[in-house]
VEXDREN-2710 file (C-alpha; in Angstrom, 1 decimal):
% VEXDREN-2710
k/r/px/py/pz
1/UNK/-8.5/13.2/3.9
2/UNK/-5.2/11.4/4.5
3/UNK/-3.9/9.6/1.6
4/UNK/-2.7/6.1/2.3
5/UNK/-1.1/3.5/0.0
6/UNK/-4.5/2.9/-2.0
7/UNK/-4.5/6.2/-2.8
8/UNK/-1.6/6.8/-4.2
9/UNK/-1.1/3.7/-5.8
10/UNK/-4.3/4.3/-7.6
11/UNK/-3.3/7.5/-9.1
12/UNK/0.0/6.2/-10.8
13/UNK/-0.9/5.2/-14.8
14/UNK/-0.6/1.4/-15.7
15/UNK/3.2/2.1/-16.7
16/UNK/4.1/3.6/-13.7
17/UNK/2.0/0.6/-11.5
18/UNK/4.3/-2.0/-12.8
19/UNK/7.2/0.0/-12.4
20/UNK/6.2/0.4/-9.1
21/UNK/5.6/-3.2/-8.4
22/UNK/8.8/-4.2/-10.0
23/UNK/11.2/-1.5/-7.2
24/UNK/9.0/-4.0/-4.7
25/UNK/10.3/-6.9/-6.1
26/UNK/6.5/-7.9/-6.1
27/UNK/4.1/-8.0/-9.1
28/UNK/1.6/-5.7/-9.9
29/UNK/-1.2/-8.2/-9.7
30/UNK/-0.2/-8.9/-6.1
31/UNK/-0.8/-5.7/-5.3
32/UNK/-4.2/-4.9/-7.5
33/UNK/-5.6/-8.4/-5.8
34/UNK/-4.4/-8.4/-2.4
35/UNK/-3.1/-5.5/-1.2
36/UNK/-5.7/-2.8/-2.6
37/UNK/-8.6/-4.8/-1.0
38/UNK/-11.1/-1.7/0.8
39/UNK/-11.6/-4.1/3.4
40/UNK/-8.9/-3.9/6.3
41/UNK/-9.4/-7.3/7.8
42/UNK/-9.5/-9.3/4.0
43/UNK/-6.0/-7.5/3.6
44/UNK/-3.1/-10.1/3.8
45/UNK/-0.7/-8.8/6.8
46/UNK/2.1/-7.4/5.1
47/UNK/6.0/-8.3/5.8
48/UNK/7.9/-5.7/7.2
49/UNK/10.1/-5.8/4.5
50/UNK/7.7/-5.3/1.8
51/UNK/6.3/-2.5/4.0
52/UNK/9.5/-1.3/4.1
53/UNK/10.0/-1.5/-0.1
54/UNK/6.4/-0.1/-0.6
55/UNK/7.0/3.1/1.5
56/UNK/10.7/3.8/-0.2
57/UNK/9.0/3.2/-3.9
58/UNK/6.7/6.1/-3.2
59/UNK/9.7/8.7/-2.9
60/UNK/8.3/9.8/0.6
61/UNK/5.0/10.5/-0.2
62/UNK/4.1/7.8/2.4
63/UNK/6.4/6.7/4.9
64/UNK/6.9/2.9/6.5
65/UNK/4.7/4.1/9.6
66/UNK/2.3/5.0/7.1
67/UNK/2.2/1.4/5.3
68/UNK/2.1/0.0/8.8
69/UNK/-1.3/2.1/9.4
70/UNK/-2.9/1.3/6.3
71/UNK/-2.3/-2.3/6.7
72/UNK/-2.6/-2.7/10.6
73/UNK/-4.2/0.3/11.6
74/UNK/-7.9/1.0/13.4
75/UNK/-10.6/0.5/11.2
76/UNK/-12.1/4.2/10.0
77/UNK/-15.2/3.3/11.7
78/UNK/-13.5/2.5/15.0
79/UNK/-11.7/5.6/14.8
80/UNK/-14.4/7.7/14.4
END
């Protein structure tokens, strides 16, 4: 299983989520409402400078190619 942004973000503690969110220069409730959404298409296209912040704040676990799959990539059924 690949882990995308969801993933990882998931498995950082409260303390470390809104550490996280504030390196993005974005709030942490921003990212629990909008970005975390399971459904691709109900995602908000992401800038590709928050992209850009998102990948850096994981300390390349995920990279920006990564970010721009998991918020523009094929759908897991259509890649199937």
């Amino acid at each position: 299983m690949t882990k995308d942004f969801r993933h990882y973000y998931l498995a950082l503690n409260d303390e470390q989520r809104q550490s996280f969110a504030d390196s993005t220069l974005t709030t942490k409730r921003y990212i629990d409402s909008k970005l975390l959404n399971k459904n691709r298409s109900k995602r908000p296209g992401a800038r590709r400078g928050l992209m850009r912040s998102l990948a850096e704040a994981t300390n390349g676990e995920l990279s920006y190619a990564d970010m721009v799959d998991y918020f523009y990539g094929e759908n897991e059924e259509q890649a199937a």
